[in-house]
Every structure is written in C-alpha cells, then in structure tokens.
One Martini backbone bead per residue (centre of mass of N, CA, C, O) as a GRO file, in nm:
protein
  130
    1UNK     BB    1  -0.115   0.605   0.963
    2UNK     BB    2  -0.122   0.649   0.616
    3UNK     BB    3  -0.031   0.391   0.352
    4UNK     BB    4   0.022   0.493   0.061
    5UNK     BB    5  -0.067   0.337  -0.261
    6UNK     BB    6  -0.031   0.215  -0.627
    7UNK     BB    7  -0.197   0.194  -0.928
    8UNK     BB    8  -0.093   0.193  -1.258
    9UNK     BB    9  -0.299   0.069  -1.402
   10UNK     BB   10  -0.622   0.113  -1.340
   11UNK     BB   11  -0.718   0.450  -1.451
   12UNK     BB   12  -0.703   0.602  -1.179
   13UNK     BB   13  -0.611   0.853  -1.044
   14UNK     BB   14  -0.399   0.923  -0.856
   15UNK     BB   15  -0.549   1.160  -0.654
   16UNK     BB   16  -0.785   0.948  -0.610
   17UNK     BB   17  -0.671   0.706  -0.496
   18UNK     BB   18  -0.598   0.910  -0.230
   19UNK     BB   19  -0.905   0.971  -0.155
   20UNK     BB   20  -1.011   0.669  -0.132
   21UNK     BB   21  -0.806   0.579   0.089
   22UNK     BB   22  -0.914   0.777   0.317
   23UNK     BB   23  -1.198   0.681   0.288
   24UNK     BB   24  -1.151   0.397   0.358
   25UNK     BB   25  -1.013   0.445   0.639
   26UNK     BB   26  -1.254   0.607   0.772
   27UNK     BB   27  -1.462   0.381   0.755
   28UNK     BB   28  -1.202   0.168   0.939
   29UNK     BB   29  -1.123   0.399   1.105
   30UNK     BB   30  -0.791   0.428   1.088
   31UNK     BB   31  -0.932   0.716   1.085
   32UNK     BB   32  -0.921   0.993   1.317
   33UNK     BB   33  -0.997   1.311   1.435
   34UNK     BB   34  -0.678   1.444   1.404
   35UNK     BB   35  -0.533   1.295   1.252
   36UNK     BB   36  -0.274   1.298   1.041
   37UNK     BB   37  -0.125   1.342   0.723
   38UNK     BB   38   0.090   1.342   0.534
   39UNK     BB   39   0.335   1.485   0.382
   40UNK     BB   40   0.351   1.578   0.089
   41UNK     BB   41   0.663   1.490   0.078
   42UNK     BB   42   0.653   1.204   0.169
   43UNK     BB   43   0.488   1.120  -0.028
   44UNK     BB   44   0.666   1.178  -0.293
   45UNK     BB   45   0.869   1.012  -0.200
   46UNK     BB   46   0.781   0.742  -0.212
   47UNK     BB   47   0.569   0.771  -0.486
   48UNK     BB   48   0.697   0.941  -0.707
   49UNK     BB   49   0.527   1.209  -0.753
   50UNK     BB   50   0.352   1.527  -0.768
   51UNK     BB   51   0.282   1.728  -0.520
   52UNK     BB   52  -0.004   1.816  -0.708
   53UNK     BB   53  -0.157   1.572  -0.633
   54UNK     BB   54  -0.142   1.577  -0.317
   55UNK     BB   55  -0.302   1.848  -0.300
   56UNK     BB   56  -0.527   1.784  -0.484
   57UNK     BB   57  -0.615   1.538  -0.278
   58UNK     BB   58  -0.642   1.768  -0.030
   59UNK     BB   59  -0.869   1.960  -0.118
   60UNK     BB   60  -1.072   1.764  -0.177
   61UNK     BB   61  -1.090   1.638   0.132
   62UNK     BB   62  -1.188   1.990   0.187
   63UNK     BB   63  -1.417   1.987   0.028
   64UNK     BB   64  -1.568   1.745   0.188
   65UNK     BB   65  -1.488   1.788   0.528
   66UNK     BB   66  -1.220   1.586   0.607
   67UNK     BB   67  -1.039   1.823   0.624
   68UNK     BB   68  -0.779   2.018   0.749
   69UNK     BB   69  -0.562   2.291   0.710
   70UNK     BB   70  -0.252   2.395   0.891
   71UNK     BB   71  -0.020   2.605   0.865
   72UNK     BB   72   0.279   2.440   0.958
   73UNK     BB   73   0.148   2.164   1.042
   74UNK     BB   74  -0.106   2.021   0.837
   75UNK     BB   75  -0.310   1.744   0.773
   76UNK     BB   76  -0.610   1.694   0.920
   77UNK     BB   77  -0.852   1.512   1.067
   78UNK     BB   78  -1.218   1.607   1.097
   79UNK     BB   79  -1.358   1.338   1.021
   80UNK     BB   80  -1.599   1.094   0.941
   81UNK     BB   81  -1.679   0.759   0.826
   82UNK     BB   82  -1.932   0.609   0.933
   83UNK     BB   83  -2.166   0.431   1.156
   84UNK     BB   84  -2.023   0.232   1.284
   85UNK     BB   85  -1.884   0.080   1.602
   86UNK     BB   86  -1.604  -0.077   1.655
   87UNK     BB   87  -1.758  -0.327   1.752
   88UNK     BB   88  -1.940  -0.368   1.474
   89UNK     BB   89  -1.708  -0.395   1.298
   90UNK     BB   90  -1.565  -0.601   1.401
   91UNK     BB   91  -1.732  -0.796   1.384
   92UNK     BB   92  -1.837  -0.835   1.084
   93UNK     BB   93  -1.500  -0.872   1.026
   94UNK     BB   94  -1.557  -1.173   1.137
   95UNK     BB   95  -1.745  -1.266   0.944
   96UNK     BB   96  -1.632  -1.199   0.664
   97UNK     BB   97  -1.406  -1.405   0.703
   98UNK     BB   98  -1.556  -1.676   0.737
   99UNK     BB   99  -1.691  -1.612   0.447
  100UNK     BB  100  -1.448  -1.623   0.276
  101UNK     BB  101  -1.328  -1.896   0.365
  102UNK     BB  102  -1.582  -2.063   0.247
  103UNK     BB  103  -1.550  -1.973  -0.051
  104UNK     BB  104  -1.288  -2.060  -0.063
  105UNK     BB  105  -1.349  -2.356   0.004
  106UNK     BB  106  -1.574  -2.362  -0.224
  107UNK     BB  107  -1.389  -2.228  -0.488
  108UNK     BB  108  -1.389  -1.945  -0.455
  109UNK     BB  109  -1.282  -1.663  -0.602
  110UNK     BB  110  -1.223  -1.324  -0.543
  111UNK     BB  111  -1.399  -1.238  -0.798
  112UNK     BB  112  -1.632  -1.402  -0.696
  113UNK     BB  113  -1.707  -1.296  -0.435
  114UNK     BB  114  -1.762  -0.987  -0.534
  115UNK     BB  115  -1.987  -1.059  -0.690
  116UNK     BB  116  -2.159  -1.173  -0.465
  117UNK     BB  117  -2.136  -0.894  -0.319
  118UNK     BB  118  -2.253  -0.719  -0.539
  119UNK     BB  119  -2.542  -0.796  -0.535
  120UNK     BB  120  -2.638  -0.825  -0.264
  121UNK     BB  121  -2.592  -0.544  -0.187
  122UNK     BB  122  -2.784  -0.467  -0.435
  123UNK     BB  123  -3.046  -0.585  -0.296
  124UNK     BB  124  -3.041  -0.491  -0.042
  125UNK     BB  125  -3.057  -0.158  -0.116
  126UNK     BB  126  -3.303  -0.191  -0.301
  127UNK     BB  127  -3.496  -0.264  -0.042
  128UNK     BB  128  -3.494  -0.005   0.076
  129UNK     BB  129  -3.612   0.184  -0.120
  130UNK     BB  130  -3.881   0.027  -0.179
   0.00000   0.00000   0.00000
C-alpha cells in the first residue's frame, strides 16, 4: 500500500502531489494492478487535507485509466506505469545507487547529482528522437 506524504511548500497542488506519487509507485513497480489504494478516509486522516482533494487526485488517476472506483469497495490500480521488468528494474537500480554514491564521494551533493542526470536524460533522449 502507499503512504502518501505532502511538501506544503513546493507549490505544486495537493491533489496533483497525490497523482505524482501514484504515478510514481506504478512506474517503481510499487503499486501493481489489483492493489487497492487507501480510503479517502484514511488519507484525510493521516494528512489532515480535505476529502475533496483526495476524491479529486482519485478521478484524476481514473481519467487517465490507472485506477478505477468500485462502490463499496474502495479505489484498485488498474494498469501499471513503465515498461521494464522487475528484474532489469532491480539491476538498474542497483546501478544508479552505485552511481549515486561515486558522485557522492566524488563531492557532488544531491541538487549537483539531480543536475547532471538531468542534462545526461535530456541528451539521451534528445538522441533518440533525431
């Protein structure tokens, strides 16, 4: 199950918060199709917003065809996000920790890492479209 978190600073909306981390779950395999998704209840709860937020990151996520409500039931992922295999997933990310922790003793912090890994993204994918 997923335990939403808020930044109440960051500026983007509350609801779209809760649709990023969904999204996020499904592409990190996290969240697979059947799983069920916390009760508005439970959210609201937890992080003290209005149901109407959580109701609204709900039909988001069900206009885009990742989940859907089932009356009575609660709200189940329907698809999932991302097209790798949990094994070549696993290795990945077993990668980019080793990645991670060279820039770290190379003295690169974190906002330096996030940079060069968004430039390198951008260039890779910049390459396939040409």
């Amino acid at each position: 199950m997923i335990d939403f978190h808020l930044d109440r600073a960051s500026g983007v909306a509350t609801y779209l918060q809760l649709v990023h981390q969904v999204k996020h779950a499904l592409r990190l395999g996290l969240l697979r199709p059947g799983d069920r998704l916390p009760t508005a209840k439970d959210v609201v709860a937890r992080l003290a917003i209005n149901p109407n937020t959580v109701l609204k990151a709900y039909r988001e996520l069900e206009r885009e065809g990742l989940v859907v409500g089932r009356p009575g039931m609660g709200t189940f992922v329907e698809r999932t996000l991302g097209g790798a295999s949990p094994a070549a997933r696993a290795r990945l990310h077993a990668d980019l920790s080793r990645l991670a922790l060279d820039a770290r003793e190379a003295g690169l912090d974190q906002e330096d890492l996030e940079a060069l890994f968004a430039s390198v993204l951008g260039d890779t994918y910049r390459e396939e479209i040409a």
